[in-house]
C-alpha positions in Angstrom: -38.3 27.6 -33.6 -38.1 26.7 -37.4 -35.4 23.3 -37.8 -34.5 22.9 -34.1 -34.4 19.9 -33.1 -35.8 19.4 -29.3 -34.6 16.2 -27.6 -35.4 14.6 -24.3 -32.7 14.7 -22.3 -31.1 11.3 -20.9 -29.4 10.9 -18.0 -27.6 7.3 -17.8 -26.0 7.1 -14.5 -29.5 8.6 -13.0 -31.2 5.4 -14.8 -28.5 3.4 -13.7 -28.4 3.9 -10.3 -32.5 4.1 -9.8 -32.4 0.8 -11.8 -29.6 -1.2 -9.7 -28.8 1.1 -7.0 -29.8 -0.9 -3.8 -28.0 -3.8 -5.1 -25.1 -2.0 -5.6 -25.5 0.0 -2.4 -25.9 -3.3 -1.1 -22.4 -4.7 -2.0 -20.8 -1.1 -1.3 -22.0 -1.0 2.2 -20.6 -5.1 2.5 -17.1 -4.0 1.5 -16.1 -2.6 5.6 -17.6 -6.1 6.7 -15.6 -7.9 4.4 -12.3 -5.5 4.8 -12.5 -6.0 8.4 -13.0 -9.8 7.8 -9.8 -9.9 6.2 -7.7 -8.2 8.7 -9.6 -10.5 11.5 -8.1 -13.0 10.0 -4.4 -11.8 9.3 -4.5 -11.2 13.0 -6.1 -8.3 14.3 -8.0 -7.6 17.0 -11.5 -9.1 16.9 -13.1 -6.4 17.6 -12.1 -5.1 14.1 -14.9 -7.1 13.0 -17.4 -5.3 15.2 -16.1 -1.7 13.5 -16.6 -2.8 10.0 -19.9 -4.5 11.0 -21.2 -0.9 12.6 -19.4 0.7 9.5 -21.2 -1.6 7.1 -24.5 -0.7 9.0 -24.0 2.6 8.5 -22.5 3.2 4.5 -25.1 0.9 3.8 -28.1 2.8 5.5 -26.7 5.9 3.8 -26.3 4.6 -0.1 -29.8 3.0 0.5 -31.0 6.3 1.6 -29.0 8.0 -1.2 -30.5 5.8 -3.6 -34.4 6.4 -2.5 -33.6 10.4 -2.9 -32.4 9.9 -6.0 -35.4 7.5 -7.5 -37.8 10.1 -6.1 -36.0 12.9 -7.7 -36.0 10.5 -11.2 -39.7 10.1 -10.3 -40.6 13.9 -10.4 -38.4 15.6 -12.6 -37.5 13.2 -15.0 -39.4 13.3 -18.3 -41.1 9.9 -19.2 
């Protein structure tokens, strides 16, 4: 144990993503919306919108939910 050196270790994308993860889960679970906004609007079917509204619904419940694991995992087993 003589001249080791013992570091905490750090984890960046953990910190990241328990720091700005909702926000980004957020705008990640926007992008089917705004997809399906954008084909709307080059002519599809209008009930495109209602797809990437329901897919929107759904990426963005499970990045949320993703997220919340993850901060409780940083929470427990994460050295402060």
């Amino acid at each position: 144990m003589s001249g080791q050196d013992y570091r905490v270790p750090t984890y960046p994308v953990v910190t990241f993503l328990v720091a700005r993860g909702m926000v980004l889960a957020t705008l990640l679970g926007l992008a089917p919306l705004a997809a399906a906004a954008v084909l709307a609007l080059l002519g599809w079917s209008p009930l495109v919108l209602a797809g990437g509204l329901v897919a929107s619904v759904i990426l963005g419940g499970l990045l949320a939910s993703y997220v919340e694991v993850l901060r409780i995992i940083a929470d427990t087993l994460m050295p402060k």
